[in-house]
VODOLUM-242954 format. One record per atom (N, C-alpha, C): residue in three letters; x, z, y. Coordinates in steps of 0.2 Angstrom, whole numbers, plus 5000, padded with zeros to 4 digits. Atoms other than C-alpha are relative to their C-alpha. Layout:
ALAXZY...
This chain:
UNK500050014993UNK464047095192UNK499549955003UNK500450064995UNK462847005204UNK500449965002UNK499850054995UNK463146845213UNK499850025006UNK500149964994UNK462946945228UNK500349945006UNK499750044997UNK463346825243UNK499950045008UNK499849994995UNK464146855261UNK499349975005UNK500250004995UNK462746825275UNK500149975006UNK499750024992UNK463546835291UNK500750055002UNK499449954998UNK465146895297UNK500249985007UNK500049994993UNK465646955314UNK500450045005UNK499449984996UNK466947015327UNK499650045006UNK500449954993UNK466347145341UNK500750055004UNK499349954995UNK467847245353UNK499450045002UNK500349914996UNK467147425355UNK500250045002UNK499349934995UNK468547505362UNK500149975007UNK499650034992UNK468847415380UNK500649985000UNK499350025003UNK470347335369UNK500149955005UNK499950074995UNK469947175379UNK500050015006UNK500250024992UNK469847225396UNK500850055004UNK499649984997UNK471447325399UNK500750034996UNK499250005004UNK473347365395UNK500050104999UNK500049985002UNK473447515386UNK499450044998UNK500749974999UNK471647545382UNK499850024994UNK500349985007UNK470647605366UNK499849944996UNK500050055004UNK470947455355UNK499550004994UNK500149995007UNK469547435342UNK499749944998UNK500350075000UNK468747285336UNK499650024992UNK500449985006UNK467347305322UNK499849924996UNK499950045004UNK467247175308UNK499350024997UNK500649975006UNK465347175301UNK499849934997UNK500150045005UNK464947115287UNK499350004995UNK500749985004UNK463247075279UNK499849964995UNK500150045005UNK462647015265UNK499049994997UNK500950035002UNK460846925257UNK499750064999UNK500649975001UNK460047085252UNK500150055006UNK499949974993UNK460447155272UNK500450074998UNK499549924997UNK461647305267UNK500649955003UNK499550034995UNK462947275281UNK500650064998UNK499649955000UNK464747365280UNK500449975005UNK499550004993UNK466047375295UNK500750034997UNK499250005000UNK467847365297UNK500450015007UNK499849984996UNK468647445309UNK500749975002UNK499450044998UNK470347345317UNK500250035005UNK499649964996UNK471447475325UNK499450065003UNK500549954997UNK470447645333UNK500450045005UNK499349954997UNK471547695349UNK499550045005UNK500049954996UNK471547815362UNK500249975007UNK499850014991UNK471547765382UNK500650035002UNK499549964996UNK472947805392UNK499850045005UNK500450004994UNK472047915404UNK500550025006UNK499749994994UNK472547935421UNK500150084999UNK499849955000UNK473348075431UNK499750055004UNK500549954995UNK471848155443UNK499850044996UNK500349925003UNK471048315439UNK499349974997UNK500650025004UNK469448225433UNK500249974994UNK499750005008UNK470448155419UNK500150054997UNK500049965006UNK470648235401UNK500649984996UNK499450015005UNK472448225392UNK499950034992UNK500449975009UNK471948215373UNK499549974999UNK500850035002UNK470448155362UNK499550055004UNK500949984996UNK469048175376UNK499749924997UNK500350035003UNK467648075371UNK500049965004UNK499750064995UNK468147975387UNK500349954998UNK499350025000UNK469647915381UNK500249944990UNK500050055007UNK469047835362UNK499549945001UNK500450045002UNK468147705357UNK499150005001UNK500649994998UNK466247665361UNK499650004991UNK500450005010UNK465647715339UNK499350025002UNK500850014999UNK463847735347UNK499849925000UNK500350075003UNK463947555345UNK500049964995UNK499950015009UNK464147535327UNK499250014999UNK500550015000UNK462547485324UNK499750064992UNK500149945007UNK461547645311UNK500249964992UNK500250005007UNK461247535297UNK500549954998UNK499450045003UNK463247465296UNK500350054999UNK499749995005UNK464147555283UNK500850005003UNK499350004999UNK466147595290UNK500150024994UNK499749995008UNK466947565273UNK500749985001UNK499249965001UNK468847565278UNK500349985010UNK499550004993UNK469947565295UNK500549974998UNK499350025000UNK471347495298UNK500449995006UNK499449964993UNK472847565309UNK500749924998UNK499950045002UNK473947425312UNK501050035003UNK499349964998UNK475547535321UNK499950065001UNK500149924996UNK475747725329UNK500150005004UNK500249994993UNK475247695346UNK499550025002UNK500749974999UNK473847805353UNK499749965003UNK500450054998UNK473147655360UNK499749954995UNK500450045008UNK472747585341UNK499950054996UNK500249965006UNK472647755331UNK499850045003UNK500049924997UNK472347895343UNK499450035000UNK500549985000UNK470547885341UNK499650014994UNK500549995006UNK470247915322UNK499750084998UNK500549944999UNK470048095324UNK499250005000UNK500749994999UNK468548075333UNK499549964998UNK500450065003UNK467947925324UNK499750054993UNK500249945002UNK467948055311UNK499450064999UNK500449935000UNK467048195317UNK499249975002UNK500750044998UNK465748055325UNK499749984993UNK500350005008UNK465548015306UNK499750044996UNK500149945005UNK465248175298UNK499450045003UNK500649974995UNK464148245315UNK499549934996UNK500650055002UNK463048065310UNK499750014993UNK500050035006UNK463148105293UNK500049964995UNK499750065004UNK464047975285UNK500650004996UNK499649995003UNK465047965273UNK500849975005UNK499650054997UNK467047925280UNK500449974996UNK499850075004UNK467947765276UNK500650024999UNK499349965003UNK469647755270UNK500449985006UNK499649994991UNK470947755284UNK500649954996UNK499250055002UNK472547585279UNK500250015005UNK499650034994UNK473847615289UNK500650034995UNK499349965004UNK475847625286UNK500250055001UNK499549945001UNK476847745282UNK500050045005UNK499749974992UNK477547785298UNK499750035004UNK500349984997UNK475947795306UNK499650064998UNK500449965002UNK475047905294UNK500550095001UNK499549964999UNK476648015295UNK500050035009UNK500049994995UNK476448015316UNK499550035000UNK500649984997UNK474748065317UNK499850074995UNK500149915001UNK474948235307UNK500450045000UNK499449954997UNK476548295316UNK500049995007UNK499950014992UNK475748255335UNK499650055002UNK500549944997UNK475148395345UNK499749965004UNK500650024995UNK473548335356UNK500250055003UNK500049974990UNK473548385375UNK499250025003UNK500650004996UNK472048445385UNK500250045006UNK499749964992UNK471748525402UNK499950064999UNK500249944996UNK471748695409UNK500350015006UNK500049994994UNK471648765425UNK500750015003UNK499249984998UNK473548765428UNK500349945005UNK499750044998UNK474148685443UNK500649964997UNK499250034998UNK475848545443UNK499950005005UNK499950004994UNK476548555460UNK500249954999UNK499550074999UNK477448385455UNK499549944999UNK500750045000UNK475748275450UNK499650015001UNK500549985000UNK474548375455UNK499550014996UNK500550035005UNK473648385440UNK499950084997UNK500149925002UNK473148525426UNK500149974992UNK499950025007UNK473748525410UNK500250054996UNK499849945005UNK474148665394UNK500149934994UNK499750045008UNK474648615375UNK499450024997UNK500749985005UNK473148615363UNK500350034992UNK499849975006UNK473348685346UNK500549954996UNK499950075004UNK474248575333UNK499549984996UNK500750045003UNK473048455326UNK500149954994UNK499750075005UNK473348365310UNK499349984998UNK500750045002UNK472048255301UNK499850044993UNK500649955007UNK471248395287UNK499649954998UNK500850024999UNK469648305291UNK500149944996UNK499650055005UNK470448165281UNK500449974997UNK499449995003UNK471648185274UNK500249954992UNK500150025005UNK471048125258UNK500149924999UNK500450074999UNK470347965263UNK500749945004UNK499450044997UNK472247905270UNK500349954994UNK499650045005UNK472747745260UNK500849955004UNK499550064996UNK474647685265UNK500049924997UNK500250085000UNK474747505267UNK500749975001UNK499450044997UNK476347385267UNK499949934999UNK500350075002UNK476647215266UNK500049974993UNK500250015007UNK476347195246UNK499550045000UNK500749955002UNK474847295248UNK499549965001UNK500750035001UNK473047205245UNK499450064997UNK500549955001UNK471647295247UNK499449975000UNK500450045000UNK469947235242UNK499350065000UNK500349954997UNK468247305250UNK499249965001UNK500550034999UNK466547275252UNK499250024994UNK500749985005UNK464647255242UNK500450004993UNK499549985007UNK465147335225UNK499749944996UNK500550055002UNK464047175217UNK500449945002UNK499750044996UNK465047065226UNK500749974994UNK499550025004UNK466346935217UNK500549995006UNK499550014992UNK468246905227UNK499749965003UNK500150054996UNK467446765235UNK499850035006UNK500349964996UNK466246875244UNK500250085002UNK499849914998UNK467147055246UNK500649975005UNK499749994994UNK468247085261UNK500950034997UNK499349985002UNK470047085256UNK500850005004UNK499349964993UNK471547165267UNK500749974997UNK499349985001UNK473247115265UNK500550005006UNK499950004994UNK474547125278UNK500849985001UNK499350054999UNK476347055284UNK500450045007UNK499749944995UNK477747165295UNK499949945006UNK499850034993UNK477747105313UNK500550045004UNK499549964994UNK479047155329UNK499650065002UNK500449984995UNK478647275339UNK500550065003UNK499249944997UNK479347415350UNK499750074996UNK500249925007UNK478747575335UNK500249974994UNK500050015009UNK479247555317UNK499549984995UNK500450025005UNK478447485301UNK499249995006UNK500650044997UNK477247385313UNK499649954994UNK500350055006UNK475947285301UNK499449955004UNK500850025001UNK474847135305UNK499550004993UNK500750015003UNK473047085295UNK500049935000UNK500050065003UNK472646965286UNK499250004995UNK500549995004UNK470846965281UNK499749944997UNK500350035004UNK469846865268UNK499350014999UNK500649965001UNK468046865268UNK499649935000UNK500550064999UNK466546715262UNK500649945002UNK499350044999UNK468146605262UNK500149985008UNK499649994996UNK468646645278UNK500650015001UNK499649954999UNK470146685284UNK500250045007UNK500049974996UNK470646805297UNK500450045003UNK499349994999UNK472446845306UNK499750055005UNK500049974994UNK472446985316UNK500650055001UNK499349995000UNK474147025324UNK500250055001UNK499749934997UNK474047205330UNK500549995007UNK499849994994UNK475347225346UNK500549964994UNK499550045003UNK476847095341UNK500349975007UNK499650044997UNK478447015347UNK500249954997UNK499650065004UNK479346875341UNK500750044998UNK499349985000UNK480946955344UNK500050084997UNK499849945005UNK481547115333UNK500750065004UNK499449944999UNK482947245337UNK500749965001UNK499850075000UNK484047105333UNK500049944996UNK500150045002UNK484546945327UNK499649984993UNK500250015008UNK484146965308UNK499350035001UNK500749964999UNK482447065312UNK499549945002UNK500550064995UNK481846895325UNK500149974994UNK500050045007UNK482446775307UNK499350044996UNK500649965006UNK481346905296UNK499349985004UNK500550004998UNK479946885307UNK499849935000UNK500250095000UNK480046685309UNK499849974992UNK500050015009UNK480246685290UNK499449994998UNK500950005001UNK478446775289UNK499749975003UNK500750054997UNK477446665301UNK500049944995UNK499850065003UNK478146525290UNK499450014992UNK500649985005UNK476946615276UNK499649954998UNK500450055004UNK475946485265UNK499150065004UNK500549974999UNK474646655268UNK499950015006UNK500249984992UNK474746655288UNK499949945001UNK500350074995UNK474346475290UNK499349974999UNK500750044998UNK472846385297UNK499550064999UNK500449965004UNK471746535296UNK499449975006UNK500650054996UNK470046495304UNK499850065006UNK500249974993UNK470146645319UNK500950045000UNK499749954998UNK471546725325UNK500150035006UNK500049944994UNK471846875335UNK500350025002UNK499149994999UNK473346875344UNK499950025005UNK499649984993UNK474146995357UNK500149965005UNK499850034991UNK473946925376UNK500350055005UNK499849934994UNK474647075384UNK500949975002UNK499650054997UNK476146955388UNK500049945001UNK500150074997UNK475546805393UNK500150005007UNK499850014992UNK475846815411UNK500849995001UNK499150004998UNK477746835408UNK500449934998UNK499750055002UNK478746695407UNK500449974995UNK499350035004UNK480046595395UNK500050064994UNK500149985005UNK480546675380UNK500150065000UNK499849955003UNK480746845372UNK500950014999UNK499449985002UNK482346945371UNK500150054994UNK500149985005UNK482847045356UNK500450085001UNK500249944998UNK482947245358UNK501150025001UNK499249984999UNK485147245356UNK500250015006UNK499650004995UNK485147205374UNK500050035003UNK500449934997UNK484347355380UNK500750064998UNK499549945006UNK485547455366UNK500549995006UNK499450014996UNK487147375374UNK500150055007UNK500049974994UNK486647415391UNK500150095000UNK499949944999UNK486247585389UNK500750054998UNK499549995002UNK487747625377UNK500750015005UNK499550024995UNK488747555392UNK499950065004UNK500049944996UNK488247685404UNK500250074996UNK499649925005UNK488747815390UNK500849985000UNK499250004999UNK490447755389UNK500249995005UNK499650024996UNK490747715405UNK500050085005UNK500149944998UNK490347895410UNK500150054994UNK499849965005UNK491248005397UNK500150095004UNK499849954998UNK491348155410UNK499450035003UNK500549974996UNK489648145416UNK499250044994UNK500749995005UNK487748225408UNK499849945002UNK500550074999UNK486748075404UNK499350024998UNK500549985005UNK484948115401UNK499649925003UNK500050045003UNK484147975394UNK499349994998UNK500650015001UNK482247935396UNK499549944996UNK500250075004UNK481247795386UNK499350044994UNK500550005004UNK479647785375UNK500250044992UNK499649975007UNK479847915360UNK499949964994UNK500150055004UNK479347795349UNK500449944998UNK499650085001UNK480647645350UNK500550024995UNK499449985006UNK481747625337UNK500649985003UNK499349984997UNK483247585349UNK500350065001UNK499749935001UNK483447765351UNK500550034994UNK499549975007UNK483947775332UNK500649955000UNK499350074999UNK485047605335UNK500850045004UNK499549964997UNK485947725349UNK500450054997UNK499949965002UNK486047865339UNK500649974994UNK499650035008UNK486647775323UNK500849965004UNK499550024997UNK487947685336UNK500650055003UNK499649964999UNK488647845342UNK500450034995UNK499649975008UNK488847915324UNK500549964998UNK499450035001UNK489847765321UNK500650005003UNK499750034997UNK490747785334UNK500750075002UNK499649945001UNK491247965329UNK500050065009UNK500249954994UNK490448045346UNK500450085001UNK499849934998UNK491248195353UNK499950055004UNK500349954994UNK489948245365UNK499450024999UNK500649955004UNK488448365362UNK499349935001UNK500650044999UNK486948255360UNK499250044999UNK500449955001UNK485248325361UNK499249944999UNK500650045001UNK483448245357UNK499550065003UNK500349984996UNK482148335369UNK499349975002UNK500650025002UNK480348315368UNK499649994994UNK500449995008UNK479048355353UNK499949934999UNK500350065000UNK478348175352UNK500849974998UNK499350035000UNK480248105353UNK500250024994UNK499849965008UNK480948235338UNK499549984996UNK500450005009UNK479448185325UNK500149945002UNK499750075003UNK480048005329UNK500449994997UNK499349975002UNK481648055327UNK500250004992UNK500249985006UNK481248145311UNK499849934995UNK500250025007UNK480448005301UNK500349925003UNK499950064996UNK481347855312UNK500049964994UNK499950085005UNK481947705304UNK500249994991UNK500049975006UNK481547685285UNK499450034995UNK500449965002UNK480547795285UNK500250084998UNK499749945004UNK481747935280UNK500050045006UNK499949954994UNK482048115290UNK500749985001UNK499250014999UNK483648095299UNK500550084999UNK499549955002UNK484248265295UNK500550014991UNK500050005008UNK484748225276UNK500750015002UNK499249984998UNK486648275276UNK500449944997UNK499650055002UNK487148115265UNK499549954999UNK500450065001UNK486547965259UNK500549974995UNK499550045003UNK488047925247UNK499749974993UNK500050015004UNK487047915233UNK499149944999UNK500650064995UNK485547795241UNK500349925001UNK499850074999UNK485947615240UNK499449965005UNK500450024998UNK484447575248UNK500150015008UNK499549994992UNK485147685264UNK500549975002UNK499550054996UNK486747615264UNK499749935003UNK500150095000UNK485947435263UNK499850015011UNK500550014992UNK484847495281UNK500750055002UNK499549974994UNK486547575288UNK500150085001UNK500149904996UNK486147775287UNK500550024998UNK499549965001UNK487847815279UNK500350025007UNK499650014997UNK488447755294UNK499850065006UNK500249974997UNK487347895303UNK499750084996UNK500349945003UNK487548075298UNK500050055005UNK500149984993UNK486848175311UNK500750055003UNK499449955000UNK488148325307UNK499950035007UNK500049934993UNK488648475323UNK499849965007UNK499750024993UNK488548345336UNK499449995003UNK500550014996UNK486648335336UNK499750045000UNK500549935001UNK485248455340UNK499349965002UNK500950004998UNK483248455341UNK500050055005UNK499949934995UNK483748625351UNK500150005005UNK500049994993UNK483848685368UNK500850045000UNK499649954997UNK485248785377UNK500749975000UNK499450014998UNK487248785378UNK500149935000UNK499950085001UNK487248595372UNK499749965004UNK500150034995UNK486448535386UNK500150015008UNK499749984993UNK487248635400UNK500949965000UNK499550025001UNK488648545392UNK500249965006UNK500050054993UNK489448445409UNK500049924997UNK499950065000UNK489648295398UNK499649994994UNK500750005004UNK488048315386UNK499649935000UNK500450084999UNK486948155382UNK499450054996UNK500749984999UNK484948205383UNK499849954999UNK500750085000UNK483548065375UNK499650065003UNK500749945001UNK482148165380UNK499249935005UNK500750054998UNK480248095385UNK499950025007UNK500050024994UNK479748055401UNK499849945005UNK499850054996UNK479747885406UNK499450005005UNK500550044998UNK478047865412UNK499750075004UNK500049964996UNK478148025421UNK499350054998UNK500549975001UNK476848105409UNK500150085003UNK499949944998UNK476348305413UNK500250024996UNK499549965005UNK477048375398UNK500649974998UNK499450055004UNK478548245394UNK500550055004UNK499549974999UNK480148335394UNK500549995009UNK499850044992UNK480848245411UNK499650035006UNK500549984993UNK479248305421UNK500350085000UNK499749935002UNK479648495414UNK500750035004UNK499449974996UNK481448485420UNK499849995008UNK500249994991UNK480848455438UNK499550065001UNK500449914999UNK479748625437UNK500250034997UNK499849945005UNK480748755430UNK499550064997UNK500649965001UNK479148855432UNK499750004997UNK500550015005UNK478348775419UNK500549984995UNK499550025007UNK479848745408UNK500450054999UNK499949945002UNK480348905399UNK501049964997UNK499450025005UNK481548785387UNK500649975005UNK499550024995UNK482648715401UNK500050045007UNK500249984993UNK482448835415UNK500850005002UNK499549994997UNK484448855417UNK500349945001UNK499550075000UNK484848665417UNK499749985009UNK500450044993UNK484548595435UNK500849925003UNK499750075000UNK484948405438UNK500750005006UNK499449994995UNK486648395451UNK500249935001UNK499550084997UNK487548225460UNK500449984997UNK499550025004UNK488648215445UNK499649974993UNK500450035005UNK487048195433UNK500049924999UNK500350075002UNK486448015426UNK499350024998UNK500650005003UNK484647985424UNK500049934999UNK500250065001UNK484247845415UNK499249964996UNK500750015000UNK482547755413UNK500049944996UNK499850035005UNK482647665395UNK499349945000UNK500850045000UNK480647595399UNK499949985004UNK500250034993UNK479947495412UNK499350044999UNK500649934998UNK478247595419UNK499349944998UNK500650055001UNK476647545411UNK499649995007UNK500450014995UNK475547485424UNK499250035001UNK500749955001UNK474447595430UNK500350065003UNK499649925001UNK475847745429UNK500550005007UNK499649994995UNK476747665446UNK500150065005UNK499949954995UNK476247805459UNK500350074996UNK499649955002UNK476847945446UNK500550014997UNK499449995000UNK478347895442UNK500249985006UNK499549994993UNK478847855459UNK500150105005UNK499949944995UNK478348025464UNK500750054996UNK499349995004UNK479648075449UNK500449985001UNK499350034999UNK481047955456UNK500250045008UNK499849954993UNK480848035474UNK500150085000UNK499649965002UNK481148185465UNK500650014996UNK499650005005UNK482348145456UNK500749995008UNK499850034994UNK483148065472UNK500450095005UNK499849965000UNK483148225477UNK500650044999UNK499449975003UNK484448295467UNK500649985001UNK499350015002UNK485748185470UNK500249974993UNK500050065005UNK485748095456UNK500149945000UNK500250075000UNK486247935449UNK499449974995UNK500650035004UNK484847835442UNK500149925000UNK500050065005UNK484747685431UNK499349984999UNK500750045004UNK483147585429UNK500049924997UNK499950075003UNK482747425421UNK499749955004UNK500350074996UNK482547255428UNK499549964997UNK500750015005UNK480847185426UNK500249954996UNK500050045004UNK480447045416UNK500449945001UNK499550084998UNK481146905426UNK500750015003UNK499049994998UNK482846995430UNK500350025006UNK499949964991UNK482447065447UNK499950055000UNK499949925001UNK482547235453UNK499150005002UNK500749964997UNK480747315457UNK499950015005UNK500049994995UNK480347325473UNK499750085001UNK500349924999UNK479347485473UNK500350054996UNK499449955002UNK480647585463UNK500749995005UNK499650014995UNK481947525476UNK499850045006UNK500349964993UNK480847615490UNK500150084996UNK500049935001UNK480547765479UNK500850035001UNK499449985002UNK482447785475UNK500549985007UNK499550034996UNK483347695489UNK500549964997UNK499450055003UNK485047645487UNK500350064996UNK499950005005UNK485547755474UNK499850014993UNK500550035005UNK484847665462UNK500449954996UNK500050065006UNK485447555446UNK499749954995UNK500650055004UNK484447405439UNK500549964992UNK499750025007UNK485047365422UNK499649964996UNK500150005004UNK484547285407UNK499750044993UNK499949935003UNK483947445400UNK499149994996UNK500649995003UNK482147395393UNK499849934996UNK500250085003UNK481347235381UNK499250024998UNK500950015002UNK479347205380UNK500050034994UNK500349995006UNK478547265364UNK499249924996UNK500750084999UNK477247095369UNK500449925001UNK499650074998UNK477846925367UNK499749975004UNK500350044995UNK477846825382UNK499849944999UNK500450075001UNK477246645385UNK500449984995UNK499650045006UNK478546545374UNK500050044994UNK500250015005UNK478346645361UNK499350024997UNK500750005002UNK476646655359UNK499849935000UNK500150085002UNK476646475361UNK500249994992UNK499750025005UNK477746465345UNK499550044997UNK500549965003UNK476646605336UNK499549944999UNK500750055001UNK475146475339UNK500249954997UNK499750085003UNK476146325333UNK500250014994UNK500149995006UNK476546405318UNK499650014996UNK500549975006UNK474946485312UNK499849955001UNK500450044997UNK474046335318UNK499350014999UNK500349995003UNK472546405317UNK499149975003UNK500650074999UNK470746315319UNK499650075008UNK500149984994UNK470146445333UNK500450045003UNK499649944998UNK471046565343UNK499750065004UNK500449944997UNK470346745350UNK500650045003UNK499549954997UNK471546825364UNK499850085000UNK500449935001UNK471347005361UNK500850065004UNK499649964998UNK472347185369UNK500249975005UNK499750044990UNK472447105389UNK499550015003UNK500650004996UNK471347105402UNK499949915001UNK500350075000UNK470446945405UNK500249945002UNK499550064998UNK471846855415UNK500450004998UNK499750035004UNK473146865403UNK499749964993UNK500450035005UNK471746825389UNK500149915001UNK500150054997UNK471546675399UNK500649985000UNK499250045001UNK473446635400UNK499949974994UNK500150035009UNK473546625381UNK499649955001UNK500450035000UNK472146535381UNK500349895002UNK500150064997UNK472746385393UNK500749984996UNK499750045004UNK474346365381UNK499949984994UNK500250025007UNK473446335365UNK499849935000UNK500250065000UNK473146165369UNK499549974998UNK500450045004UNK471946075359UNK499550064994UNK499949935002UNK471646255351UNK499150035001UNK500649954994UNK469746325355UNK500250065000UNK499749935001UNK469946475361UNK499250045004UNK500849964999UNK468446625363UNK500450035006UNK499849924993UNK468646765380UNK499450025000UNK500349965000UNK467446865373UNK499850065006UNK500049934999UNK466747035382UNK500050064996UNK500149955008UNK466747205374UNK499350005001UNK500650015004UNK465247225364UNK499649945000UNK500150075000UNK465047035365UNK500249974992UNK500150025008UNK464646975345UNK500449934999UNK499950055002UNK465746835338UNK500049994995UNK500249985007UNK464946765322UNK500549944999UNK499550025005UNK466046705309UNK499549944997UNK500050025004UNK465046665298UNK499250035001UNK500050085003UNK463646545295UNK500349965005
């Protein structure tokens, strides 16, 4: 082995991570060393939320990923790292892929958990065709299904006892680039931050985090890990601003459960359908709560995206298994206490014509294929064409509306509004009702408790910094006024407000 030495090391956002809320999050990590070979590290590779005009592209459009034309030719991508299953951190490894293999380069290895690697080869990708909606105006079909073939190989799962070491083959630990990583909150399952090592640096970067958990023991687990001997003092960290604007502290995901639960029992005679991100893990908290609770009333899961959460939810296991008697490790996480048994279905038909049926299904954010848009066009929805919403229904709206998504869920509450319907939405952040969902809906309208951030607000991202204490700080995933927020709590803290493709060196 050579005494091969580290160079220069480097931070660059090539995705539009830093300029917007839901955007193709990628930040490249280069690495060079004394005889000028460089290699790169990829930190999350998502997918944009695109808009709902006809000029937009639902699906990996070349629009819609990362900027990998700015990967400099003669840097080496030697591994990725996926840090959750949100298409705004993983949705764009396909293409980073195929941009790899068109360039002719060899492709790097893909770390990410379990749960993610499991989401990203049971998700059908979307594209347009010529096919009107009458309800968003837009154009939309279902693309083929799309699993990762082109990679499949190169997928390393990652948790938090995994250390992964990476870099010039000549290279001693000092100078190789070593991955390990530590669970964080979030609103998806088996969320993981990074924790890089490189030229004796060190290097936190948080992926999308809360402070606060599902519940109380989850928020203790997470305080537990900041407290880590290996998350302190690192000399950069990379911490989620996409809640800095919001005030006071973080709530922990039960309150939402509660809420919602309550509108199920308190309406035992009515349909409740039941919309929210397919992804939260509260949905299996509800579910597991109604198993307990020995439910009597057809339940249904609704929407593709929703079911393969569904499918590998909390754990990590399929929730269709019949027992779990002889799983100590299930008992320990609660799944005795949830056996799905007659009362649930992935299915369509009589169980949801059911008068007192409970329906999760997708929706919230008023996408053009989510199960909720569908049921307001029977014409486009073969699988529910005999269910139509009535004045005895419940909708309820488990997710506050990403920003951005306002005018088309309002155009979806004024239809909803239509029917006669009661509706349930959630109260923002500070506990007040929405004023432009109150117009869309009027007065029959309920603001509830019904949603919790996935982003910690100010307080705890204060605490966050005041745990890690770390010698610089880099606000990252926000647009440049909540960066800035973060920024003016770190006190004595320097803090960088990069742009994207704006280089920040590590290292000399």
């Amino acid at each position: 082995m050579n005494d091969i030495q580290v160079k220069k090391v480097s931070v660059t956002s090539i995705g539009g991570g830093l300029s917007g809320i839901g955007n193709k999050n990628c930040y490249l990590l280069t690495v060079e060393y004394a005889d000028a070979t460089k290699f790169g590290y990829l930190l999350d590779c998502g997918q944009s939320i695109p808009g709902w005009d006809e000029d937009t592209t639902l699906g990996l459009d070349w629009n819609h990923v990362p900027n990998f034309s700015a990967i400099p030719n003669d840097v080496v991508i030697d591994a990725v790292v996926i840090s959750h299953a949100h298409r705004d951190h993983d949705g764009g490894t396909n293409k980073l892929a195929e941009f790899l293999v068109e360039s002719g380069k060899e492709l790097p290895y893909f770390l990410m958990p379990q749960y993610a690697a499991n989401m990203q080869q049971s998700r059908e990708h979307r594209a347009l065709a010529k096919k009107p909606n009458p309800l968003l105006d837009s154009r939309y079909t279902i693309a083929s299904h799309h699993r990762l073939e082109i990679y499949d190989d190169h997928i390393l799962i990652v948790d938090d006892k995994t250390e992964e070491v990476f870099g010039h083959p000549d290279a001693d630990r000092e100078n190789s680039v070593v991955f390990s990583f530590f669970k964080v909150n979030h609103s998806v399952a088996d969320s993981l931050g990074v924790i890089i090592e490189v030229a004796g640096k060190k290097i936190i970067y948080s992926g999308d985090v809360r402070l606060h958990g599902a519940n109380q023991r989850e928020t203790f687990d997470f305080v537990r890990t900041l407290s880590d001997e290996r998350l302190k003092s690192p000399d950069l960290l990379m911490l989620d601003a996409t809640g800095a604007d919001k005030k006071g502290p973080g709530k922990a995901e039960d309150i939402a459960i509660d809420s919602l639960l309550g509108i199920i029992d308190e309406n035992p005679d009515r349909r409740v359908f039941a919309t929210m991100f397919s992804s939260q893990p509260k949905l299996l908290e509800v579910l597991m709560t109604l198993g307990r609770k020995g439910v009597d009333r057809p339940v249904v899961i609704h929407g593709g995206s929703m079911q393969d959460n569904m499918k590998w939810g909390h754990g990590l296991r399929p929730l269709n298994y019949e027992s779990y008697e002889d799983d100590e490790d299930a008992t320990r996480r609660g799944y005795k206490e949830f056996v799905p048994g007659s009362w649930m279905r992935y299915s369509y038909g009589e169980f949801e014509v059911s008068p007192n049926a409970i329906i999760f299904l997708t929706g919230s954010q008023a996408e053009p294929l989510a199960a909720l848009t569908r049921l307001l066009n029977p014409e486009y929805n073969q699988d529910m064409k005999d269910i139509h919403l009535t004045p005895n229904d419940i909708v309820v709206f488990a997710a506050r509306t990403i920003p951005g998504n306002e005018p088309q869920v309002a155009t979806v509450l004024e239809q909803l509004r239509g029917t006669g319907c009661t509706i349930y939405y959630p109260l923002g952040h500070d506990g007040n009702e929405l004023p432009w969902v109150r117009k869309s809906v009027g007065p029959n309208i309920t603001f509830k408790e019904l949603h919790v951030s996935g982003h910690a607000p100010r307080d705890d991202l204060e605490q966050i910094i005041r745990m890690l204490k770390p010698a610089v700080l880099m606000p990252i995933h926000a647009p440049l006024e909540q960066r800035a927020m973060l920024g003016e709590i770190a006190g004595e803290i320097p803090v960088i407000l990069p742009e994207d493709l704006e280089e920040v060196i590590l290292v000399p």
